[in-house]
PyMOL CGO cylinders between C-alpha atoms (Angstrom):
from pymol import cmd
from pymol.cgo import CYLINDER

trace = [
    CYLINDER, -11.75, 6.58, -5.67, -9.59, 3.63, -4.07, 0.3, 1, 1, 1, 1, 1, 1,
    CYLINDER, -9.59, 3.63, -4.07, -12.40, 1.33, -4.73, 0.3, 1, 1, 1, 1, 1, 1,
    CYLINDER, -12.40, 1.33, -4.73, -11.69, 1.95, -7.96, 0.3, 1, 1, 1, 1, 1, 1,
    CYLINDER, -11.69, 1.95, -7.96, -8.01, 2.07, -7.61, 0.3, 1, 1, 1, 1, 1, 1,
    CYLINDER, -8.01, 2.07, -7.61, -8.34, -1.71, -5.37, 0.3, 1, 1, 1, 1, 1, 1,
    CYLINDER, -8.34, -1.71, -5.37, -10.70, -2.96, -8.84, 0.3, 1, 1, 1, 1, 1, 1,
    CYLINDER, -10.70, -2.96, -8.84, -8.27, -1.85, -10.95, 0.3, 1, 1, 1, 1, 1, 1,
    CYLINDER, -8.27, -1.85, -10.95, -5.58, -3.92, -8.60, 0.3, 1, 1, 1, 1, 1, 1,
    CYLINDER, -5.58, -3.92, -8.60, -7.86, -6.85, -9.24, 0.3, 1, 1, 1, 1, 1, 1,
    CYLINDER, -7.86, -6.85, -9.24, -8.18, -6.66, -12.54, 0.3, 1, 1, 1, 1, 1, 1,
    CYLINDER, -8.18, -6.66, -12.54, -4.62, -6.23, -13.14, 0.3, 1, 1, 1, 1, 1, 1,
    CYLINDER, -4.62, -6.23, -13.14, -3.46, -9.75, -14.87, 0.3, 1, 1, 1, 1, 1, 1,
    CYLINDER, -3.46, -9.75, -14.87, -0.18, -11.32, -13.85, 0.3, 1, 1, 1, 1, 1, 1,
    CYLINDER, -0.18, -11.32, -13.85, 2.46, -9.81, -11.29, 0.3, 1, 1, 1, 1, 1, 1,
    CYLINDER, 2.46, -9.81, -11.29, 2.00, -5.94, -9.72, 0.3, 1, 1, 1, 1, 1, 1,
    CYLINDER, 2.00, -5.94, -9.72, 4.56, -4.98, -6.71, 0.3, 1, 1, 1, 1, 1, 1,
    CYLINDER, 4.56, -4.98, -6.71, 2.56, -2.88, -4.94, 0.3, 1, 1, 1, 1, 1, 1,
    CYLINDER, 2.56, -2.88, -4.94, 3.90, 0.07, -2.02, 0.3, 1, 1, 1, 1, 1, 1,
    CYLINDER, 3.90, 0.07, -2.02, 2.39, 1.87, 0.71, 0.3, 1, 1, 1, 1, 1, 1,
    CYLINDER, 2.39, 1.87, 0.71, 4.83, 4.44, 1.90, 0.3, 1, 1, 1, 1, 1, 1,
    CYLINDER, 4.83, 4.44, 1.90, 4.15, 8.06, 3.87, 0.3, 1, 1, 1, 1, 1, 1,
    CYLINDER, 4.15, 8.06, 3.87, 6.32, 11.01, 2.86, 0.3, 1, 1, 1, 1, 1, 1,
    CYLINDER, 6.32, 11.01, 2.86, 7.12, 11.47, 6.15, 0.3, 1, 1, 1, 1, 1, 1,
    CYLINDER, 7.12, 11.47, 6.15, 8.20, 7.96, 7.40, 0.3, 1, 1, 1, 1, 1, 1,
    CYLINDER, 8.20, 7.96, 7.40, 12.15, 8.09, 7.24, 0.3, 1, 1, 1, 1, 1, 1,
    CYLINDER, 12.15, 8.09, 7.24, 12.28, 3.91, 6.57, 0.3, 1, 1, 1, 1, 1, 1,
    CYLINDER, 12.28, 3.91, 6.57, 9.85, 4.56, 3.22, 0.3, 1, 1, 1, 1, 1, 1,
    CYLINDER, 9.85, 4.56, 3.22, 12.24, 7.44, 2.66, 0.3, 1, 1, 1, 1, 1, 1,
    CYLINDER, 12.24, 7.44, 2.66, 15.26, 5.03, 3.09, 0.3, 1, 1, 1, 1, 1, 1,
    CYLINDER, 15.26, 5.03, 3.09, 13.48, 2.52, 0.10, 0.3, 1, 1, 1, 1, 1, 1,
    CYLINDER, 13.48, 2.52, 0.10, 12.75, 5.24, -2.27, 0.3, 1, 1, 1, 1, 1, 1,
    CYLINDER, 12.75, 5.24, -2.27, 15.83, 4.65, -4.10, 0.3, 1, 1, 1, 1, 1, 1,
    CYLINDER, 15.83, 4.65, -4.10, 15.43, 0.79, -3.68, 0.3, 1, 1, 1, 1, 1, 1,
    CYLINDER, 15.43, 0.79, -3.68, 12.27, 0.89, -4.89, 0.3, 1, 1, 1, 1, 1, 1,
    CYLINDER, 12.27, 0.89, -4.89, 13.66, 2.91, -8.17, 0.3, 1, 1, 1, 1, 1, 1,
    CYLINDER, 13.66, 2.91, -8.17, 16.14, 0.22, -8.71, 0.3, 1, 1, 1, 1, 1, 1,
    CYLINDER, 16.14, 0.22, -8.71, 13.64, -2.45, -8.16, 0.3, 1, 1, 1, 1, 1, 1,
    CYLINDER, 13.64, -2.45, -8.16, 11.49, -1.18, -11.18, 0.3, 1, 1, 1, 1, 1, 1,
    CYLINDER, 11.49, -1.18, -11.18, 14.45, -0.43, -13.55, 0.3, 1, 1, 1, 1, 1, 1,
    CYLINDER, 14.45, -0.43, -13.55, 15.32, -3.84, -12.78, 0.3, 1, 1, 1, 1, 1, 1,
    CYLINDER, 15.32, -3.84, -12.78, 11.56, -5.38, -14.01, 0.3, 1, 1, 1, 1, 1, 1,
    CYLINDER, 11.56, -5.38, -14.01, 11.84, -3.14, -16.86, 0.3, 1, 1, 1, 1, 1, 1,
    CYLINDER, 11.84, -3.14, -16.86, 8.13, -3.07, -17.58, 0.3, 1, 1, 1, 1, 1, 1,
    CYLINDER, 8.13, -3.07, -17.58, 7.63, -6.40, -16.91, 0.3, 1, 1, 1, 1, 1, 1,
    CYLINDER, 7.63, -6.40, -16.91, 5.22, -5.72, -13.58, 0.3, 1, 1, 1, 1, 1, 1,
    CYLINDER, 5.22, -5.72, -13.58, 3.30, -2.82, -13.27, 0.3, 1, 1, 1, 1, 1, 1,
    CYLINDER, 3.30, -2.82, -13.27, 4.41, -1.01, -9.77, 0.3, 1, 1, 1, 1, 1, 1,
    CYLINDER, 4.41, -1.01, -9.77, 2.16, 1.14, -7.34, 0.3, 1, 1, 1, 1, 1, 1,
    CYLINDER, 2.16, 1.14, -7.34, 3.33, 3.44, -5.16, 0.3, 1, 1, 1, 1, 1, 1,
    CYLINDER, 3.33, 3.44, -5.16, 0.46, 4.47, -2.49, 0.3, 1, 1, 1, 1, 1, 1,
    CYLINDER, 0.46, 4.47, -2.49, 0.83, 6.96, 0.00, 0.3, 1, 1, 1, 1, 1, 1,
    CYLINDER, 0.83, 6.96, 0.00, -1.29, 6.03, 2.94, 0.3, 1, 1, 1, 1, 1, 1,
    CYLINDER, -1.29, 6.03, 2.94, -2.04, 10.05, 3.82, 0.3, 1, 1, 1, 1, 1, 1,
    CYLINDER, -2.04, 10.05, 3.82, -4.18, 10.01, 0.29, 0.3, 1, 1, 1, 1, 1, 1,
    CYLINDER, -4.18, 10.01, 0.29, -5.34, 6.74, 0.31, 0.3, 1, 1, 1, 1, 1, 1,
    CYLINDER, -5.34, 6.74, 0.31, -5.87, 5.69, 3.82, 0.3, 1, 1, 1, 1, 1, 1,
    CYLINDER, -5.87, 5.69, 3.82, -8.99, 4.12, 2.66, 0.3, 1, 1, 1, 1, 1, 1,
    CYLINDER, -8.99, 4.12, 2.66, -7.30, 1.77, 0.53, 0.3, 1, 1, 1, 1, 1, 1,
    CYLINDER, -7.30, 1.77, 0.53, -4.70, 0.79, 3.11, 0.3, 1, 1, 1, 1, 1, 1,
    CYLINDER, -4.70, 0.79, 3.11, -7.76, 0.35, 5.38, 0.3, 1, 1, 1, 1, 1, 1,
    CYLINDER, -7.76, 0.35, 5.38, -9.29, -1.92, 3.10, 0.3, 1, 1, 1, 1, 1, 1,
    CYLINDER, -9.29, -1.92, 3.10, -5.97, -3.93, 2.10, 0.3, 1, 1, 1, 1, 1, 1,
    CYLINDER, -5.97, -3.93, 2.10, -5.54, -3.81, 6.33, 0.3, 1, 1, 1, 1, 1, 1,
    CYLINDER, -5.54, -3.81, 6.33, -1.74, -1.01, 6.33, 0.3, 1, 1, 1, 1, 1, 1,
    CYLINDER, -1.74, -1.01, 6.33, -0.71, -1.00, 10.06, 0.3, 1, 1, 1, 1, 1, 1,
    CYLINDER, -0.71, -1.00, 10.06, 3.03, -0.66, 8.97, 0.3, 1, 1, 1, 1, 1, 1,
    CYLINDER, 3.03, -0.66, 8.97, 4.76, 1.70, 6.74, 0.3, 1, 1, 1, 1, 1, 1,
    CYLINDER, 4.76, 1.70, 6.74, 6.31, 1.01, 4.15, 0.3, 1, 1, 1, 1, 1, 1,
    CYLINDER, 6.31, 1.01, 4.15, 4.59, -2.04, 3.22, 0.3, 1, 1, 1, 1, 1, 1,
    CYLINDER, 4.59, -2.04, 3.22, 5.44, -4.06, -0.14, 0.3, 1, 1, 1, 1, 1, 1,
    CYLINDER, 5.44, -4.06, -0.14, 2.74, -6.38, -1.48, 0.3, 1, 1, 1, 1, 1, 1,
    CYLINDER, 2.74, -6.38, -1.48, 3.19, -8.62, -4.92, 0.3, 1, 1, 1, 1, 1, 1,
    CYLINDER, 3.19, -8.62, -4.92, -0.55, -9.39, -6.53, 0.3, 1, 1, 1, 1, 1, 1,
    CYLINDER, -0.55, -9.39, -6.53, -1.16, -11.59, -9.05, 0.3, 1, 1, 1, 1, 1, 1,
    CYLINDER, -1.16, -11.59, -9.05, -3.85, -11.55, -11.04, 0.3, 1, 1, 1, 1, 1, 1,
    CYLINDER, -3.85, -11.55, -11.04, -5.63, -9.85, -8.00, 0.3, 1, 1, 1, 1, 1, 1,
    CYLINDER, -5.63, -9.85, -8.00, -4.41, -11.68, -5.23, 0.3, 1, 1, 1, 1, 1, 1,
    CYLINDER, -4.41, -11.68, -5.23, -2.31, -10.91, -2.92, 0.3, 1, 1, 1, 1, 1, 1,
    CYLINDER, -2.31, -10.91, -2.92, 0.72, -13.24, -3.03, 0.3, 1, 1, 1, 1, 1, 1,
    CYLINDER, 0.72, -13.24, -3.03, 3.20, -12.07, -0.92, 0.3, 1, 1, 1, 1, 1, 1,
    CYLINDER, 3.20, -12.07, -0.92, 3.20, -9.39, 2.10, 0.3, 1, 1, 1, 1, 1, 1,
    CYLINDER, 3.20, -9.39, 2.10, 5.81, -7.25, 4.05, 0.3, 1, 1, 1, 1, 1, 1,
    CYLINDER, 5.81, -7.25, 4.05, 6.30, -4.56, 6.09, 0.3, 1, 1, 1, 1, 1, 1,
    CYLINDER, 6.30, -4.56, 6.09, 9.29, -2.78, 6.99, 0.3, 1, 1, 1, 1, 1, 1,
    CYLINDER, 9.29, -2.78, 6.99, 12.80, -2.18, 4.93, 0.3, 1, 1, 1, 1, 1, 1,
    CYLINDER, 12.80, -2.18, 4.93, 13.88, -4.73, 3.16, 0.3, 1, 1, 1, 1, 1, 1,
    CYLINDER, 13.88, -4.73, 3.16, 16.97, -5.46, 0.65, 0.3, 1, 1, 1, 1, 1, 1,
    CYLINDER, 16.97, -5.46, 0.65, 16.44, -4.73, -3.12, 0.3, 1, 1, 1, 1, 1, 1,
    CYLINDER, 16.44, -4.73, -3.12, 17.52, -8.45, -4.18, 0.3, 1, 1, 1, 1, 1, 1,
    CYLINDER, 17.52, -8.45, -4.18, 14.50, -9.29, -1.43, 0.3, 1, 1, 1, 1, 1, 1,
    CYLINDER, 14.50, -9.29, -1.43, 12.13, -7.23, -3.09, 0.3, 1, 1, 1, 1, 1, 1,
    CYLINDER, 12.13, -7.23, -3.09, 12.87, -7.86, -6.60, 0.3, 1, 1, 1, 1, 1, 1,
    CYLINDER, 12.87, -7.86, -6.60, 13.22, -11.80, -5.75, 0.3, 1, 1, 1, 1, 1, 1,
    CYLINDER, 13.22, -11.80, -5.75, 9.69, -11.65, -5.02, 0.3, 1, 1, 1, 1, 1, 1,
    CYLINDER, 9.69, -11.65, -5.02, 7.79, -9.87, -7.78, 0.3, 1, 1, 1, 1, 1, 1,
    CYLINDER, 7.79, -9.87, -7.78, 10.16, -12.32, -10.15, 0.3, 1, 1, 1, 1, 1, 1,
    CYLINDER, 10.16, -12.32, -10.15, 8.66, -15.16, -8.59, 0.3, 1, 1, 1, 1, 1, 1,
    CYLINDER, 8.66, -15.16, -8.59, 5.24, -14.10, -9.43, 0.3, 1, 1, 1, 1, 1, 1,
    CYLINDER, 5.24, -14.10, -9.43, 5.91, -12.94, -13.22, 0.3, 1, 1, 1, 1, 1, 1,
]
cmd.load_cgo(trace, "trace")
């Protein structure tokens, strides 16, 4: 299954924000809401993916997840732009404009 989920990444054309978060981590807990406001605040424009790395730890494998949560901005299947750790919501949504 995250082969096909990572193809599907791939295929994806133009910006996707993507997340890898763990229910338990209290930092991905702490982005949650920034996250929300992040993709109000795209409005459709990006597709975003929220992972969490207990389900797909064979997709954070592949994409190489040592750090929780970590944001990544593809575009049209590459990976543009990488971070782990919080961040602000003007960071994050900076970033996945840049790429749109």
């Amino acid at each position: 299954m995250d082969k096909d989920v990572l193809n599907k990444l791939a295929a994806e054309k133009g910006a996707v924000l993507v997340e890898f978060y763990a229910t338990w981590c209290p930092h991905c807990r702490k982005m949650m809401p920034v996250v929300e406001d992040v993709k109000a605040l795209i409005d459709g424009r990006a597709p975003v993916y929220q992972f969490d790395v207990d389900k797909y730890q064979d997709l954070a494998d592949e994409l190489k997840v040592e750090t929780i949560p970590t944001f990544m901005v593809f575009k049209n299947g590459e990976v543009m732009w990488r971070v782990s750790g919080e961040l602000d919501g003007n960071t994050l949504y900076s970033k996945v404009e840049e790429y749109l």
